[in-house]
C-alpha positions in Angstrom: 28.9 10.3 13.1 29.2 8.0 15.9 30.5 4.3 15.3 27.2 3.2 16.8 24.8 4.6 14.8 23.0 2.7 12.2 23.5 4.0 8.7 20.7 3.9 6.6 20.2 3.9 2.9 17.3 5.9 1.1 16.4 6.4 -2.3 17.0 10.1 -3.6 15.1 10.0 -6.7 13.1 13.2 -7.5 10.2 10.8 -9.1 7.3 11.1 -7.3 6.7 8.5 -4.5 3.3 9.0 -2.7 0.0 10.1 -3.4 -2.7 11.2 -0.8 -6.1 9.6 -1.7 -9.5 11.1 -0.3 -12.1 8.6 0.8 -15.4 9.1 -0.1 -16.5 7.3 3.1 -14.6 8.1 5.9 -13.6 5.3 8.5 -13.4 6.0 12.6 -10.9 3.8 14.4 -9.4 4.2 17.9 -10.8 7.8 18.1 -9.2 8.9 15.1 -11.5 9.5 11.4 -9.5 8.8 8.4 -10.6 10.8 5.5 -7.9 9.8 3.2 -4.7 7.4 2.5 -1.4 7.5 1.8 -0.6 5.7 -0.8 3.5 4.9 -2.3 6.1 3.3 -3.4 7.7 -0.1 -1.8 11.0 -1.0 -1.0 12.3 -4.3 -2.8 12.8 -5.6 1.0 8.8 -4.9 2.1 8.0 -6.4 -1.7 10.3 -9.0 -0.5 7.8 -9.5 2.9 5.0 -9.3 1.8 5.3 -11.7 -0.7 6.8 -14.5 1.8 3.7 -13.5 3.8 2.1 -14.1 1.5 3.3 -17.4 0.1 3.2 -18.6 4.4 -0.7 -18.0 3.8 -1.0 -14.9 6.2 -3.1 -12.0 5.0 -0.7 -9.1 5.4 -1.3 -5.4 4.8 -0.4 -4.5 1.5 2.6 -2.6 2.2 1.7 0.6 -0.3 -1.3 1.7 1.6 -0.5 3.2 5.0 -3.3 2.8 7.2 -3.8 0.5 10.1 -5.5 -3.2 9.1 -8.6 -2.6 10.8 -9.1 0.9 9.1 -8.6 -1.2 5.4 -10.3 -4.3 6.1 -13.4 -1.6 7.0 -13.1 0.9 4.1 -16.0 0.9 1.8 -15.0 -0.9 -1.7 -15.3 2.0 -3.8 -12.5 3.4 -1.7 -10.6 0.3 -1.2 -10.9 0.1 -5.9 -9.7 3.8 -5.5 -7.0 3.0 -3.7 -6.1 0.3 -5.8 -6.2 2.0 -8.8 -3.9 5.0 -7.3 -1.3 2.2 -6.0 -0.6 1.4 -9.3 1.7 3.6 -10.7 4.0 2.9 -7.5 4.1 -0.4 -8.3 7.3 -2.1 -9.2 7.9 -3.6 -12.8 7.8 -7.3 -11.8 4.5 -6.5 -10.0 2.5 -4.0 -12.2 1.8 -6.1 -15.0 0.0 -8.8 -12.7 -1.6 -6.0 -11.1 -3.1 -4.3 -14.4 -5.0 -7.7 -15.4 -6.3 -8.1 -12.2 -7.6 -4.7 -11.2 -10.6 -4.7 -13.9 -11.8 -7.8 -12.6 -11.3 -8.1 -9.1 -8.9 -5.3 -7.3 -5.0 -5.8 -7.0 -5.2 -5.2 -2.9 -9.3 -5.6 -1.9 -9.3 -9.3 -2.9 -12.8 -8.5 -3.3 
């Protein structure tokens, strides 16, 4: 390995940590049509982000869902509630509880 190159940690778990989700209602962007989502698990750094984000009073992309912004601020809500409903078992402990009681009423990432 040369001095110079970055190490980098990962996490080897054999736990699942992804799910593809299918939209009912396609979205084009840019030339390309997204028909589904990846959806997984968050590093305690990006929770670490997005919550300062957060807390500064920006509106960032909820770092589960791997799509670009515009492609998620135009999803249909029916995929936007599927997609929150797939995130949750990704979710980390101090963040799934919150997101359980707030999924029935209004979506943990839709806001909606």
């Amino acid at each position: 390995m040369d001095e110079n190159e970055q190490k980098i940690a990962r996490v080897v778990s054999t736990a699942p940590r992804e799910k593809i989700v299918d939209l009912e209602f396609p979205v084009e962007f840019d030339g390309v049509i997204y028909t589904m989502v990846k959806v997984r698990r968050v590093t305690g750094k990006e929770v670490e982000d997005y919550m300062e984000a957060l807390g500064r009073d920006e509106r960032p992309m909820p770092p589960m869902i791997e799509c670009p912004r515009e492609v998620y601020d135009a999803m249909d809500d029916d995929d936007r509630f599927a997609l929150d409903e797939a995130v949750l078992p990704f979710l980390p402990r101090r963040l799934k509880a919150a997101a359980e009681q707030s999924l029935p009423a209004a979506g943990l990432t839709s806001g909606s």
